[in-house]
C-alpha positions as CSV (number, residue, x, y, z in Angstrom):
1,X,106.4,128.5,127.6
2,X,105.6,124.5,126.8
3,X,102.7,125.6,124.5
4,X,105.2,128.5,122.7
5,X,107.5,125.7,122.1
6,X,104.5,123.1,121.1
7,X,103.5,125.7,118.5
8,X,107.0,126.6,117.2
9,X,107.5,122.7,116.6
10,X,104.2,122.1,114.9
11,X,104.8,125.1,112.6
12,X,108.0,123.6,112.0
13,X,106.6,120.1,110.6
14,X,104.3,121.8,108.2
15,X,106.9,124.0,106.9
16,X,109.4,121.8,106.2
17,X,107.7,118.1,105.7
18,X,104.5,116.4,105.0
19,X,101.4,117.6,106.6
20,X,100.2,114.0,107.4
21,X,96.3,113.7,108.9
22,X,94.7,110.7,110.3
23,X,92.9,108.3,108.2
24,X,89.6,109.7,109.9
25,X,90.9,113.6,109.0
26,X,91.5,112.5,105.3
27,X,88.1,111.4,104.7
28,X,86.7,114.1,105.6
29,X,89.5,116.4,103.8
30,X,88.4,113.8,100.9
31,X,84.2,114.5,100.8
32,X,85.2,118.4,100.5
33,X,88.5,118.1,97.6
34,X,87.9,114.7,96.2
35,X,91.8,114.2,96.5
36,X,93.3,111.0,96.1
37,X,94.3,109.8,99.7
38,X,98.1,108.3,100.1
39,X,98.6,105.8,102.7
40,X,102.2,105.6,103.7
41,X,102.3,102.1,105.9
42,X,105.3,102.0,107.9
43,X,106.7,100.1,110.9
44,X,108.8,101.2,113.7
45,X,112.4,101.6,113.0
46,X,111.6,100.7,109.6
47,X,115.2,102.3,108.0
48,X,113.5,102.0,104.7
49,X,110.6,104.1,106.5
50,X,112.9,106.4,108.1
51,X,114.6,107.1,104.6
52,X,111.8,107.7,102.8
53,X,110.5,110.5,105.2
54,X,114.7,112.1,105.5
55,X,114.7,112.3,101.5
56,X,111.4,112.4,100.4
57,X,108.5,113.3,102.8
58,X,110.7,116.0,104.8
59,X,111.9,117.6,101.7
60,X,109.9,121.1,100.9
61,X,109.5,121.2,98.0
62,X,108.3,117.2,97.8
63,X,106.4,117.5,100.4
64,X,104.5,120.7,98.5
65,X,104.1,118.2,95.3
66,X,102.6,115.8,97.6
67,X,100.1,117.6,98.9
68,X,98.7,119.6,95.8
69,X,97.5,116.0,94.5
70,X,97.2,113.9,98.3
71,X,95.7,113.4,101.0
72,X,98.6,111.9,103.0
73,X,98.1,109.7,105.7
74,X,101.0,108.0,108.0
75,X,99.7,104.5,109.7
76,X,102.6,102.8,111.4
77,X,101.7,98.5,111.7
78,X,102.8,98.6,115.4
79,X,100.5,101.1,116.6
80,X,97.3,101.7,114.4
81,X,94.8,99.8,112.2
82,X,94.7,99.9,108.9
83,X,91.9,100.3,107.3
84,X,89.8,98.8,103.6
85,X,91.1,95.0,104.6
86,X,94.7,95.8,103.4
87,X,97.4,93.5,104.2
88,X,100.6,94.7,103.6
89,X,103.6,92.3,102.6
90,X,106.4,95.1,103.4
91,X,107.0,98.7,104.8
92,X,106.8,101.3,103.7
93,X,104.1,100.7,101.4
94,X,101.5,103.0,99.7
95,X,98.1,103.3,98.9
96,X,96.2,105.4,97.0
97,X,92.4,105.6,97.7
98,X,89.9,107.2,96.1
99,X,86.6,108.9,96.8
100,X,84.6,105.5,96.8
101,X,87.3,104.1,99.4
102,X,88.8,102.1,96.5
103,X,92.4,101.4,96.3
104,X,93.5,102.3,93.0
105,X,97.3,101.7,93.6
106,X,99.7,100.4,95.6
107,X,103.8,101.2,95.3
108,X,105.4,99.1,97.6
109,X,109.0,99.7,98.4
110,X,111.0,103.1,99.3
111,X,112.3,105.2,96.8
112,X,114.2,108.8,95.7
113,X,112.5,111.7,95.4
114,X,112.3,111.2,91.6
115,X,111.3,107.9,91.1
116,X,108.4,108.5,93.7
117,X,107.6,111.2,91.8
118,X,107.1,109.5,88.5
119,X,105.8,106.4,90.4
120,X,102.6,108.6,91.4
121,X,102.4,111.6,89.1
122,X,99.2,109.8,86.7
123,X,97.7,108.6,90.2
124,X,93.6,109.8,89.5
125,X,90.8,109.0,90.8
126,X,87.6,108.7,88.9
């Protein structure tokens, strides 16, 4: 019964937020795709964090948008390491990597659906 219910919730996540993959996951995603990866650096009980994913990330039809151009990755500051040297000033932040482990941008700040959107929508890499 745990593993029917394990299932049921994982099917869940992927249906109706973000698929987010480990940093590890996403390079490997990156060598076969050559997808821009997203870094989404958040803290615990970040609010800021916590809105972003409610109106943006768990959104379906975002979180579709997302990943037809992303590789997204989740690293929270309290738990994991993050990677390339980067020091982040505030959560969430973002960072956009591309296939030479380059960070091409970085959107501090949380924002709407829209205006994340139109903050990303040109990100390429090279």
């Amino acid at each position: 019964m745990k593993k029917i219910i394990f299932s049921f919730m994982l099917s869940c996540a992927t249906l109706f937020g973000v698929d987010w993959q480990s940093y590890e996951e996403a390079l490997k995603l990156q060598q076969k795709n050559s997808k821009i990866i997203m870094i989404d650096v958040v803290r615990t009980n970040c609010r800021y964090c916590i809105n972003m994913d409610r109106d943006v990330f768990d959104d379906k039809e975002m979180s579709k948008w997302i990943e037809k151009r992303f590789i997204p990755v989740k690293l929270n500051l309290d738990t994991h390491e993050i990677p390339l040297g980067i020091s982040v000033a505030m959560t969430p932040s973002f960072y956009f990597v591309d296939k030479n482990q380059k960070i091409i941008k970085n959107i501090p700040g949380s924002w709407n659906s829209d205006d994340f959107k139109d903050l990303t929508k040109n990100i390429k890499g090279d």
